[in-house]
C-alpha positions in Angstrom: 0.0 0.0 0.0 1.7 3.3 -1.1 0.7 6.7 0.3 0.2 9.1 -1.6 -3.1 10.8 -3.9 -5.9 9.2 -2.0 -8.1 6.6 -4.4 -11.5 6.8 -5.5 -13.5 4.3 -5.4 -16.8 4.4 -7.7 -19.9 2.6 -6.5 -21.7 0.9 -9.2 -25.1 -0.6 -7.6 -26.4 -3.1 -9.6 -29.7 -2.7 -7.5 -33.2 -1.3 -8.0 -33.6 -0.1 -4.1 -30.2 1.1 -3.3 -30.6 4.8 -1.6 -29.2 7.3 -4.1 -31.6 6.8 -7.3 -29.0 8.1 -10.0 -26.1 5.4 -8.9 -29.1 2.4 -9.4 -28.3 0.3 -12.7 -31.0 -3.0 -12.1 -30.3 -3.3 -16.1 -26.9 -5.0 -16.3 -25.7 -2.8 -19.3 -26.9 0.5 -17.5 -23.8 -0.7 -14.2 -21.5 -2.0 -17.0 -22.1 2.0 -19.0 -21.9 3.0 -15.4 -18.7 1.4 -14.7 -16.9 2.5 -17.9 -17.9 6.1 -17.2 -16.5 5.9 -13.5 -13.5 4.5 -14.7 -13.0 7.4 -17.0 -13.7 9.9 -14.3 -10.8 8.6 -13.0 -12.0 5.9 -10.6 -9.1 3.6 -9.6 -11.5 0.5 -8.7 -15.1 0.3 -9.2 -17.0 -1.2 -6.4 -20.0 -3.7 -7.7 -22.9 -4.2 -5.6 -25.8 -6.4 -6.0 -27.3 -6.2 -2.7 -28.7 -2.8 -1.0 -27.6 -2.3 2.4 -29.4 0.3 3.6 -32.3 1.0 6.3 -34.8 -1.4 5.7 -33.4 -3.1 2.3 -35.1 -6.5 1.5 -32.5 -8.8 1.3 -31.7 -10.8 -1.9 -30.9 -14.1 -2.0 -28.0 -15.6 -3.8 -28.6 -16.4 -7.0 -30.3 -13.3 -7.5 -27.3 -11.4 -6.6 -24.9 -13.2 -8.7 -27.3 -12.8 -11.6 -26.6 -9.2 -10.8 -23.1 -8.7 -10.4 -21.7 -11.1 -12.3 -22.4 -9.7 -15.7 -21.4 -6.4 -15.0 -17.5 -7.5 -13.2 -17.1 -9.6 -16.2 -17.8 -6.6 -18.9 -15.2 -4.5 -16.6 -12.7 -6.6 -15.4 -10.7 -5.4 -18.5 -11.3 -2.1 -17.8 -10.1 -1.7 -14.1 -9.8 -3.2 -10.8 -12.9 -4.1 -9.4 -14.4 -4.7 -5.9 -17.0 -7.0 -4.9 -19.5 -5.3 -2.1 -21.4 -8.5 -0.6 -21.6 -10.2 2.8 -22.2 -13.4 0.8 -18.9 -15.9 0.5 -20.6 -17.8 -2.6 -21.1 -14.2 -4.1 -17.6 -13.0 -3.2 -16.1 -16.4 -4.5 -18.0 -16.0 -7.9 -17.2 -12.2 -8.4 -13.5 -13.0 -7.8 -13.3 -15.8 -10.2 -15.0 -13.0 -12.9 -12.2 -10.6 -12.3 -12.9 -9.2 -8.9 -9.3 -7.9 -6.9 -11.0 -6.5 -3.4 -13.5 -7.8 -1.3 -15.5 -4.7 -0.1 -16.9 -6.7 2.9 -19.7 -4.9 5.4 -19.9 -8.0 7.4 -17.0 -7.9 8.0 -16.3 -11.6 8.2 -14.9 -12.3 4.6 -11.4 -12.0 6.2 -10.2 -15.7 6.0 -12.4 -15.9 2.3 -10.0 -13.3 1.5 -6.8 -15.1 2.4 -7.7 -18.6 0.8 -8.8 -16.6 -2.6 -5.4 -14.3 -2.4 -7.4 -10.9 -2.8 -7.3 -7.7 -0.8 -10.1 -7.4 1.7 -11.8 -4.3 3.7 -13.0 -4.8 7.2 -16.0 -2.7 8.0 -17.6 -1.8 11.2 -21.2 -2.1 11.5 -24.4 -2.4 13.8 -26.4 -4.7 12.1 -26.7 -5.3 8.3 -29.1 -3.4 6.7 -28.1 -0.7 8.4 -30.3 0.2 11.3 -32.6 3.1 10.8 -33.0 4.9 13.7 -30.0 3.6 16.6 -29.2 4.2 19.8 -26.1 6.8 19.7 -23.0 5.1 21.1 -21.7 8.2 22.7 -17.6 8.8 23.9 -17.3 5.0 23.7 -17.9 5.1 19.9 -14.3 5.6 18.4 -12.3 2.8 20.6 -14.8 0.3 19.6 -14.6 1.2 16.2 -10.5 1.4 15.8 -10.2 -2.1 18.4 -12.7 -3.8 15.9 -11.6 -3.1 12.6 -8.2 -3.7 13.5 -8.7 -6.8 15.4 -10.3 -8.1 12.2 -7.6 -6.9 9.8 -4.4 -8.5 12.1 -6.7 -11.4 12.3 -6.7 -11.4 8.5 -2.9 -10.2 8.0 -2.4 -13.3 10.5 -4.5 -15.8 7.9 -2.5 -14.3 4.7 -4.1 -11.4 3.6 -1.6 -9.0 2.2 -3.5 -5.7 1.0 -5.5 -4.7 4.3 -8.0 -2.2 4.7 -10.2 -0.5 7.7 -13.4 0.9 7.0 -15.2 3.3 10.5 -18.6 2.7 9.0 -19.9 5.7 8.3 -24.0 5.2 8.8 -24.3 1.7 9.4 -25.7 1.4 12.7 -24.9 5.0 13.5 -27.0 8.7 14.5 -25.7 11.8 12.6 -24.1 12.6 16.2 -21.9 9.0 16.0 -21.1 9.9 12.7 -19.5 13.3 12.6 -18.0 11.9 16.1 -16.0 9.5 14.0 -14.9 11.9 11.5 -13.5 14.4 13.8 -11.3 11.0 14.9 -10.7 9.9 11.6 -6.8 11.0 11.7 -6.1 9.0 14.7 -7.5 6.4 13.1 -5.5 6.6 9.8 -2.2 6.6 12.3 -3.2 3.8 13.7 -3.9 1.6 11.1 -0.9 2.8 8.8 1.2 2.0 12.1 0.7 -1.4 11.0 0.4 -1.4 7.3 -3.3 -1.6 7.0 -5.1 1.0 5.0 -8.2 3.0 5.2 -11.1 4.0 3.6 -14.1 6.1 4.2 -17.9 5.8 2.7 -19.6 8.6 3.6 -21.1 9.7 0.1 -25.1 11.0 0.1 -25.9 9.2 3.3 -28.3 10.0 5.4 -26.5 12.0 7.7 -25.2 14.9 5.5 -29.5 15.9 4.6 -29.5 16.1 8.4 -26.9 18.8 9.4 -28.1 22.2 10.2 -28.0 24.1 7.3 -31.9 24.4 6.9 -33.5 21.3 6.7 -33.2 18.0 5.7 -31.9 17.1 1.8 -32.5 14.0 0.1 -29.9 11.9 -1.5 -30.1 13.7 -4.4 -29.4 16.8 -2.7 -26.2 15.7 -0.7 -23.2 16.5 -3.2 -21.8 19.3 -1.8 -21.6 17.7 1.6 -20.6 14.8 0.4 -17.9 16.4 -1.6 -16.4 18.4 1.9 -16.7 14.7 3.8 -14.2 13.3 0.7 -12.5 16.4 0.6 -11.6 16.5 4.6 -11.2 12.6 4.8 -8.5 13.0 1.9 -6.4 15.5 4.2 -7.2 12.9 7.2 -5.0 10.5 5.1 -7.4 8.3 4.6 -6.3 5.7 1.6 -9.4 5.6 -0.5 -13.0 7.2 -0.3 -16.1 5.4 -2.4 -18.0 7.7 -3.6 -21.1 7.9 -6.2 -19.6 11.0 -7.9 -15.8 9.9 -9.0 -15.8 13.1 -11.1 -15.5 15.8 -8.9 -13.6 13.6 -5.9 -10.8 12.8 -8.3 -10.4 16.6 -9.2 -10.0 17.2 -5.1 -7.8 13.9 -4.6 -5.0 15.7 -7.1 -5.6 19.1 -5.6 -5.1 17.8 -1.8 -2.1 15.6 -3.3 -0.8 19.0 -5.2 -1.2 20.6 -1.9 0.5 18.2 0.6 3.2 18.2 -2.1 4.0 21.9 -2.1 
């Protein structure tokens, strides 16, 4: 892992419920166009998802979400590195087999899946999967559970095999605006922490829920949360953070070379 311009990672949700209406492709050549695009924008890996995960998703069974993601890792493979965002092992098997490098996993329990298949892996902290709606705010407690957890899980990894580690705080699964920005005001301690050890980081934090609910006014739907969503990037990027995922790869990969420019001056 080499420091340096923070990555973007473009979400490609191969989905007809996930949250942010303009990232949903359920038409397999609508994620693979999608894909293409992102990669053009100057995504560095395209994350494929088959499988919403937000408040009160219906879950999708197997087959369903291999009929989804398959297709559209296979069209890109060639393209760029890809990521595979499932909890599933059968999914995460499959999608690595069609080209799939990184195992984007919000369980967080892909870890020794990861090591047997010889493919990067992300360790995500969550409270429950789909994320809960409304939760009970964790308060000062929050950010030493989240760093012990996600590093626990990544030594435990690094221990099995895996090579090309990365942490993941969570943002919004499980967790109140309040938890949220709490996190984010840690997130440097976090990135020292991790890169003490050679693990990586990366933030998702792009048109979630909790940017429509700061006070600027009242509340903004997905569709509404760029700017914020932008600044989040943007502030995570001078954090240190490794990678941000993002739905608009665009506009993040102009502010990745500026903050690089900048720390290079």
């Amino acid at each position: 892992m080499q420091r340096g311009r923070t990555a973007v990672m473009g979400v490609v949700n191969a989905t007809p419920d996930s949250f942010h209406a303009a990232s949903r492709t359920a038409v397999a050549s609508e994620a693979i166009e999608r894909g293409r695009r992102l990669f053009e924008e100057g995504a560095t890996v395209v994350d494929v998802g088959g499988e919403s995960t937000r408040p009160g998703a219906t879950p999708v069974d197997e087959a369903e979400e291999l009929a989804r993601v398959l297709p559209v890792i296979e069209a890109l493979a060639d393209q760029g590195r890809i990521s595979i965002d499932t909890v599933k092992p059968g999914v995460a098997r499959a999608a690595v087999a069609a080209g799939a490098t990184l195992l984007n996993d919000v369980g967080g329990a892909l870890g020794p899946l990861a090591a047997e298949l010889g493919v990067g892996w992300v360790a995500m902290h969550h409270r429950g999967i789909p994320a809960q709606a409304a939760p009970a705010p964790l308060g000062p407690t929050l950010f030493d559970e989240v760093r012990r957890r996600v590093l626990d899980a990544a030594r435990a990894a690094g221990d099995l095999g895996v090579a090309e580690l990365y942490v993941d705080p969570g943002i919004g699964f499980g967790k109140g605006a309040g938890d949220n920005l709490a996190l984010l005001s840690r997130l440097d301690e976090l990135c020292d922490a991790a890169h003490a050890e050679g693990i990586a980081v990366l933030v998702g934090a792009s048109r979630k829920r909790f940017l429509g609910s700061l006070p600027h006014g009242g509340a903004l739907d997905a569709d509404d949360r760029f700017e914020g969503s932008l600044a989040v990037a943007t502030y995570a990027m001078a954090c240190g953070v490794d990678v941000v995922r993002v739905h608009d790869v665009a506009a993040t990969a102009q502010a990745a070379a500026l903050v690089a420019d900048g720390e290079a001056a």
